[in-house]
C-alpha positions in Angstrom: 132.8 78.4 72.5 131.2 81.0 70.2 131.0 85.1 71.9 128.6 87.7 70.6 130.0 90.9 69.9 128.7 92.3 72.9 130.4 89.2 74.9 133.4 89.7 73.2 133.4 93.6 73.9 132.7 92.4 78.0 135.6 90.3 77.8 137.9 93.0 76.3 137.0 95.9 79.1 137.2 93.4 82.0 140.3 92.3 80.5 141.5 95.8 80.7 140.2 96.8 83.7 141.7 94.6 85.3 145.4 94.7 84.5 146.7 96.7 87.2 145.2 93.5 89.5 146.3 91.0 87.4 150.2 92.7 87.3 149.8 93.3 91.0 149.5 90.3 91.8 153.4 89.4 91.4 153.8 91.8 94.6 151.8 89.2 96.5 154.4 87.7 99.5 155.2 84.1 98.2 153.8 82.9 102.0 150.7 84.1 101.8 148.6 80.8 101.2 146.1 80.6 98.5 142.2 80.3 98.2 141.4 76.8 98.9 140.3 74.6 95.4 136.9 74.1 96.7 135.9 78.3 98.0 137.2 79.4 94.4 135.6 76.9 92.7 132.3 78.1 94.1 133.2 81.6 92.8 133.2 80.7 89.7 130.0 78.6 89.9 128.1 81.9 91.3 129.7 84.1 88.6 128.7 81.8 86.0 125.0 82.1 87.7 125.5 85.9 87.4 127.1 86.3 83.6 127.9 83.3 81.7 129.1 85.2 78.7 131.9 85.8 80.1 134.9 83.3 80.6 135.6 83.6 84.0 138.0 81.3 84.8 139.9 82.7 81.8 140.3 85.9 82.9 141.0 85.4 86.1 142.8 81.9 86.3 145.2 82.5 89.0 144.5 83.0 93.5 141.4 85.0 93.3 142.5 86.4 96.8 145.3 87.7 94.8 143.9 88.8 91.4 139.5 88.6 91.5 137.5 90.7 89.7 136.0 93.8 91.9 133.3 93.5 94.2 135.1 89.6 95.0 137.0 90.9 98.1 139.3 88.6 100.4 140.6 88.7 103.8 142.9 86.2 106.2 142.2 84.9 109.1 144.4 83.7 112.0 144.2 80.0 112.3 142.5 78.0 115.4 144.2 76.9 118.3 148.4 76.7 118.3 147.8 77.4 114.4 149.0 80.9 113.4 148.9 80.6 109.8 147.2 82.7 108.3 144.5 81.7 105.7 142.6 83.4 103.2 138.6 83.3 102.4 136.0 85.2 100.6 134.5 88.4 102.7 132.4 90.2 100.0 130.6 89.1 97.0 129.2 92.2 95.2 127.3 91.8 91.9 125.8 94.5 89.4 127.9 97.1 87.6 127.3 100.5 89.3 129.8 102.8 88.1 133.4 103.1 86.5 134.5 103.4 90.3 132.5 100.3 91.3 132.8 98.1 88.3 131.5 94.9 89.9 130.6 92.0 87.6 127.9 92.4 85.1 124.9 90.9 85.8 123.2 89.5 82.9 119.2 89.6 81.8 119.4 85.7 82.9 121.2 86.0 86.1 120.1 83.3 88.5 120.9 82.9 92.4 123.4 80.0 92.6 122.6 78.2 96.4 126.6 77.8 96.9 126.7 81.2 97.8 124.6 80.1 101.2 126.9 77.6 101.5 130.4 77.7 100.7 131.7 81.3 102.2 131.6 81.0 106.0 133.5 84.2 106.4 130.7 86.4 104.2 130.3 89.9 105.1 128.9 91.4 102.3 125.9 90.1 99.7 125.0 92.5 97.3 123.2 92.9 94.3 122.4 95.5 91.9 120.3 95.5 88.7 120.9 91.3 88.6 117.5 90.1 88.4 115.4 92.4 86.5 113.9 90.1 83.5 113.7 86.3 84.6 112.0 85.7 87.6 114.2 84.2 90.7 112.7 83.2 93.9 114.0 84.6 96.8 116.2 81.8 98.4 115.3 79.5 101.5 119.2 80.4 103.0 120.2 77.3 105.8 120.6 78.3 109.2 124.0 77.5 109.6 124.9 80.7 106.8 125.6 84.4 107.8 127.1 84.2 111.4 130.0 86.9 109.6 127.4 88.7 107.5 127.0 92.3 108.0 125.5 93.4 104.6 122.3 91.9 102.6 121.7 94.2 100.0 119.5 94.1 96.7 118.7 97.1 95.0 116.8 97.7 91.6 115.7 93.9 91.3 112.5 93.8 90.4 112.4 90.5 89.3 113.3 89.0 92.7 109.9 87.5 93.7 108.8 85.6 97.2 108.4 86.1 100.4 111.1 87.9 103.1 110.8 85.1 105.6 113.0 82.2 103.8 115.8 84.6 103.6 116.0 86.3 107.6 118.1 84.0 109.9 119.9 84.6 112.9 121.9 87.0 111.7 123.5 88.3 115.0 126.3 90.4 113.2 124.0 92.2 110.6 124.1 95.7 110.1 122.4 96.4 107.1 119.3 94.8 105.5 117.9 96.8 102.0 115.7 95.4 99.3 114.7 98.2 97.2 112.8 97.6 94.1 112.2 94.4 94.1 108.7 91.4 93.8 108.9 90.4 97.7 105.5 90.2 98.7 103.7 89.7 102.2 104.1 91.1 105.4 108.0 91.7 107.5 108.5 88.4 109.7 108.8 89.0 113.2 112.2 87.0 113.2 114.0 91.0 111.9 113.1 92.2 115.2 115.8 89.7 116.4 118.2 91.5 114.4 119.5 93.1 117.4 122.9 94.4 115.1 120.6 96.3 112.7 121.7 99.5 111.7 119.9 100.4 108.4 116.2 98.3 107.6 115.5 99.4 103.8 112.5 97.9 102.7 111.5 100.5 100.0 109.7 100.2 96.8 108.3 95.8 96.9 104.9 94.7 97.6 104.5 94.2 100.9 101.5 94.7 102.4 99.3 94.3 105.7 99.8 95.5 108.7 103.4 96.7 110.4 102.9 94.8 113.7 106.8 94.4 113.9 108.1 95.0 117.2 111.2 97.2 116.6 111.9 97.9 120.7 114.6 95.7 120.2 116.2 97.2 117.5 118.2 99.4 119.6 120.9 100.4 116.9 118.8 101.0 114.1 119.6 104.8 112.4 117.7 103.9 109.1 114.3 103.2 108.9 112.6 103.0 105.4 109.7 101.0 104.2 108.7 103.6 101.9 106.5 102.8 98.3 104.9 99.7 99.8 101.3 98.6 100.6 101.3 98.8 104.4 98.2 99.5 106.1 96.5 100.1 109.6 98.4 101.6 112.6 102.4 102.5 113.0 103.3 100.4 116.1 103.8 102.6 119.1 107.1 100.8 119.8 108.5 103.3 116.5 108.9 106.1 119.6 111.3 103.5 121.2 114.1 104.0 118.2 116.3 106.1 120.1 119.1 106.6 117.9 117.1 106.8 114.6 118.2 109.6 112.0 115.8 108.8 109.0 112.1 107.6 109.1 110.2 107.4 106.0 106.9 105.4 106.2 105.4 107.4 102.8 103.7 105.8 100.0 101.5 103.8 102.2 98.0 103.1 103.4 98.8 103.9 106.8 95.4 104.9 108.9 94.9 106.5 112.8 96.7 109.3 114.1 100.4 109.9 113.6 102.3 108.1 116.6 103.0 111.3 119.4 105.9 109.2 121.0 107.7 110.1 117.7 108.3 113.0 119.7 111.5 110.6 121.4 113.3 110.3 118.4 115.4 113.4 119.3 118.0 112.5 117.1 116.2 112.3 114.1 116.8 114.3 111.3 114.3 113.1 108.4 110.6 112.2 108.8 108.9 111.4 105.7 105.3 110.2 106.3 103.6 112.0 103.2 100.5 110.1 100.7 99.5 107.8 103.9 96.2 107.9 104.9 96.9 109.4 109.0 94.0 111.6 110.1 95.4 113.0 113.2 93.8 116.3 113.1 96.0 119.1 112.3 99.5 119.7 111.8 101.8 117.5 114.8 102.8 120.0 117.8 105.3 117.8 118.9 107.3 118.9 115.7 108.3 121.9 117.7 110.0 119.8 120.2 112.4 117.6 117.5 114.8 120.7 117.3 117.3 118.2 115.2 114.7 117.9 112.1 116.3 118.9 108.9 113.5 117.4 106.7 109.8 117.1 107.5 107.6 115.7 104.6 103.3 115.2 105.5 101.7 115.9 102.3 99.2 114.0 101.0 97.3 113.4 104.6 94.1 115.0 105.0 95.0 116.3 108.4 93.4 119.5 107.7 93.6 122.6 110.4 95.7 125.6 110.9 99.2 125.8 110.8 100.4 126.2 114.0 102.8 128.6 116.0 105.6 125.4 116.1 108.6 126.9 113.9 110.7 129.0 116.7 113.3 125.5 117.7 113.5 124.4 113.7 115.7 126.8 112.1 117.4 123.9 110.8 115.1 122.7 108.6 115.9 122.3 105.0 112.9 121.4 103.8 109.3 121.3 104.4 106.4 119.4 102.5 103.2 120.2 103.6 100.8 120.1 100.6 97.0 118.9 99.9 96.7 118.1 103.6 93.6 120.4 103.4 94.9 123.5 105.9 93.1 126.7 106.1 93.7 129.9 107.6 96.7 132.1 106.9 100.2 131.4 106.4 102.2 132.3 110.0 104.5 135.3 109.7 106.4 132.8 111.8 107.9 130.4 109.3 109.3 133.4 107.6 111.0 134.7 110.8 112.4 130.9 112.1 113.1 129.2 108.8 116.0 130.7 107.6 117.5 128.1 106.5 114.6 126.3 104.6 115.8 125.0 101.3 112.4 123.6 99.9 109.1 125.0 101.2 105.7 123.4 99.8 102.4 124.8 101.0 100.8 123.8 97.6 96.7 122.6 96.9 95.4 123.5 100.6 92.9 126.1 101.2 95.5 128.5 102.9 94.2 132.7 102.4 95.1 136.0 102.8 98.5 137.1 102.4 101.6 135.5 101.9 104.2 137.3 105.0 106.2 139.5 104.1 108.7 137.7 105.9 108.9 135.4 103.1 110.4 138.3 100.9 112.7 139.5 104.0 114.5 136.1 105.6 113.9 133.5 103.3 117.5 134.0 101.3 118.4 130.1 101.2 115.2 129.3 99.9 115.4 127.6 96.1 111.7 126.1 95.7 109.1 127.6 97.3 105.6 126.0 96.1 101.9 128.2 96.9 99.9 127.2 94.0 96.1 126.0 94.2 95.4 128.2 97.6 92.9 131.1 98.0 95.6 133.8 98.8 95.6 137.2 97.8 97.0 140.5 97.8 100.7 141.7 96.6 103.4 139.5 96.7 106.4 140.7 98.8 108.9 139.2 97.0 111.6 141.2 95.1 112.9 141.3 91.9 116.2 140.2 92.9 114.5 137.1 95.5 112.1 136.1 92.3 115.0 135.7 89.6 117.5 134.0 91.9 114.5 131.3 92.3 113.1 131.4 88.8 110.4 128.8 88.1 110.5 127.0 91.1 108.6 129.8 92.6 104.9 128.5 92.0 102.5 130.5 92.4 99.3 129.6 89.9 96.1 128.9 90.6 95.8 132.0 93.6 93.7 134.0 91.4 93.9 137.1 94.4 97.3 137.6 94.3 99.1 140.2 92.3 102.2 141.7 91.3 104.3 145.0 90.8 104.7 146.2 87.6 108.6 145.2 87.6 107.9 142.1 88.3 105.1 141.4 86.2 107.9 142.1 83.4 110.0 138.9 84.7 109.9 134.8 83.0 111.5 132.0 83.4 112.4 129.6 81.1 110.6 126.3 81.1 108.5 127.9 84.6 105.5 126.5 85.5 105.5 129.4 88.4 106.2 132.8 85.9 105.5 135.7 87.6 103.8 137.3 84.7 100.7 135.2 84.5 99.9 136.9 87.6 97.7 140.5 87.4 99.5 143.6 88.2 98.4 145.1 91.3 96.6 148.6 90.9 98.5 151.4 91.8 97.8 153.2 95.3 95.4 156.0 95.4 97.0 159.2 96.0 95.1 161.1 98.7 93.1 164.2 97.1 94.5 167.6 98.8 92.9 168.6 101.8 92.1 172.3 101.6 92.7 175.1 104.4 89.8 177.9 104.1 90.7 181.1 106.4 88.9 184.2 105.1 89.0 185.0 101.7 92.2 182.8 100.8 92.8 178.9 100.5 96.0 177.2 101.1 96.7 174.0 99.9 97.9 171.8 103.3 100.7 170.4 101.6 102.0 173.8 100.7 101.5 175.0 103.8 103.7 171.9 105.2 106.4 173.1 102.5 106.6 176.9 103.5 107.1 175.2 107.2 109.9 173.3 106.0 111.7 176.4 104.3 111.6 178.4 107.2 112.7 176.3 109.2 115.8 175.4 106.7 116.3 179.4 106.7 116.5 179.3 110.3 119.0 177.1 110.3 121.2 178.6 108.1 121.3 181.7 109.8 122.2 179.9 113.0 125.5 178.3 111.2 
């Protein structure tokens, strides 16, 4: 069989790669049975459906619970009944090369799903795939009931030419933990039957065409911490039952076409530390109070809803925060003195393309030391910027402040750029130097005494004074 170059070159690094397995091996106890015929058969089969440039069974012709290449993981199990003996079987399949750490199996440009993965490892844990189907299109695969009691991981990441529907692929997967498709061609709405994914820990769903309505209940999804269905084409309400996710960390619902008013019983996620509902289409009007009562936020992201208003007095229990988005949501009225006073810790801060005016806190300038982006452009604000020449270099171009035509500058820091800035502080007018207040004049008689000579004489006599006391 004829090799390309570029096959040949594969061959040679897995070859090398994989020496220390190969030689370790040998250390393998003698008792230890081995894979049976038919389960490493069906390896190769699926890793011929992955890459068939490469000789497989070539490379790796010996146990493949003893010498596999990585991402094909074994275990052993304890026999049934009186048997003890212990035999081996497949546990993880994972496909994709990610990194020099996690050099899994190549996928190739023609990589196909081969169905004996559905049906010959009973014992699978882990499914995952990475950058495998990204030229050819490959249905997503009707998987028989009777696979995936063991499995705890489905995972398909950066495949986008993985097309279908979700449904033919969720069973009764009562042990699974994770479920992320993330860049891939599935189309149509969740299936109910993932609310009976009681086990669920992580639901990724970011970044694929689905689209209607989320009318998913997730009340039974009592374990779920991840919860991202981000970059879609979801539209109409958030279910109510979202407020029942009591031990969710991370919710991000942005890049939607979600309508009505942001759900309040988010308010009994307690534990969770990142909201990301930005570019939806939520007109709940103004900013959510019950923000103020989630004192274990670290990340809060709304822009891009047209919730309009005034930012409110909400910041006192979110020190935490690292990072707030909050532009073209169309707020008015001034910047609170607040978020300069609470948000110590804020990381990110974007207030950008509202209609927010008059002054930006001097607060900003005084307690804002963590702060490395902090986005104002496109307001109405106005008046000198209380930042220092010390705050304004450490942040550089990420502080943004065009398109506030009132706002000016000291001289100093008029002086300072930043290289490659889209924020420099010198396309900003130098405010005008204070007036200094004309002398007020003293007339008594025939003489006139300037006041502020009159305040200096004062002060020398009473320096005199003291001296002659010491």
């Amino acid at each position: 069989m004829a090799f390309s170059s570029s096959s040949s070159s594969s061959v040679f690094v897995f070859g090398l790669g994989f020496l220390l397995t190969l030689m370790s091996s040998f250390a393998v106890s003698q008792s230890q049975l081995a894979l049976n015929s038919e389960e490493q058969d069906s390896v190769y089969q699926v890793l011929d459906s992955i890459n068939s440039d490469i000789p497989w069974r070539s490379i790796f012709p010996d146990d493949l619970c003893s010498s596999a290449p990585h991402g094909v993981v074994c275990d052993y199990f304890s026999g049934e009944g009186d048997n003890e003996t212990e035999t081996p079987h497949i546990t993880e399949l994972n496909f994709g090369y990610v990194s020099d750490y996690s050099p899994n199996p190549p996928c190739s440009p023609y990589s196909t799903l081969n169905p004996r993965i559905f049906s010959s490892f009973k014992y699978l844990r882990k499914l995952f795939f990475y950058k495998c189907f990204t030229q050819t299109n490959v249905s997503v695969p009707e998987i028989p009931d009777s696979f995936g009691s063991s499995l705890e991981e489905l995972v398909f990441v950066e495949n986008p030419s993985l097309v279908g529907s979700l449904s033919g692929i969720i069973r009764n997967f009562t042990r699974l933990r994770r479920l992320v498709l993330t860049g891939t061609g599935v189309y149509g709405k969740i299936p109910d039957e993932v609310a009976n994914l009681t086990s669920l820990e992580e639901l990724t769903l970011s970044q694929n065409k689905f689209s209607g309505e989320l009318t998913l209940n997730l009340a039974n999804l009592k374990e779920l911490k991840i919860l991202d269905l981000s970059h879609n084409h979801f539209q109409g309400n958030v279910s109510d039952t979202i407020g029942r996710l009591s031990q969710l960390l991370k919710l991000d619902l942005s890049w939607n076409r979600f309508t009505g008013n942001i759900p309040e019983n988010i308010k009994h996620l307690q534990r969770l530390a990142f909201l990301d509902l930005s570019y939806n289409e939520f007109s709940s009007p103004g900013l959510p109070l019950f923000l103020g009562q989630m004192p274990m936020l670290r990340e809060v992201y709304l822009s891009g809803n047209k919730l309009g208003g005034q930012i409110p007095e909400i910041w006192e229990n979110l020190g935490g925060i690292l990072g707030i988005g909050l532009s073209e949501m169309g707020l008015i009225g001034k910047i609170p003195a607040s978020m300069g006073i609470f948000l110590r810790n804020v990381s990110y801060l974007g207030l950008d393309n509202n209609k927010l005016e008059g002054t930006v806190p001097e607060e900003f300038g005084f307690f804002l030391e963590k702060v490395n982006e902090l986005n104002l452009e496109n307001n109405r604000l106005s008046g000198r910027l209380p930042f220092s020449s010390k705050f304004a270099s450490r942040i550089g171009g990420k502080l943004r402040l065009k398109g506030n035509i009132g706002l000016c500058v000291d001289e100093g820091l008029g002086t300072l750029t930043f290289k490659g800035s889209r924020g420099t502080l010198g396309t900003l007018k130098i405010c005008s130097k204070p007036d200094l207040p004309s002398p007020v004049l003293v007339h008594g008689g025939s003489s006139t005494i300037h006041l502020y000579c009159f305040y200096q004489l004062m002060l020398l006599g009473i320096l005199g004074f003291l001296f002659v006391l010491a």
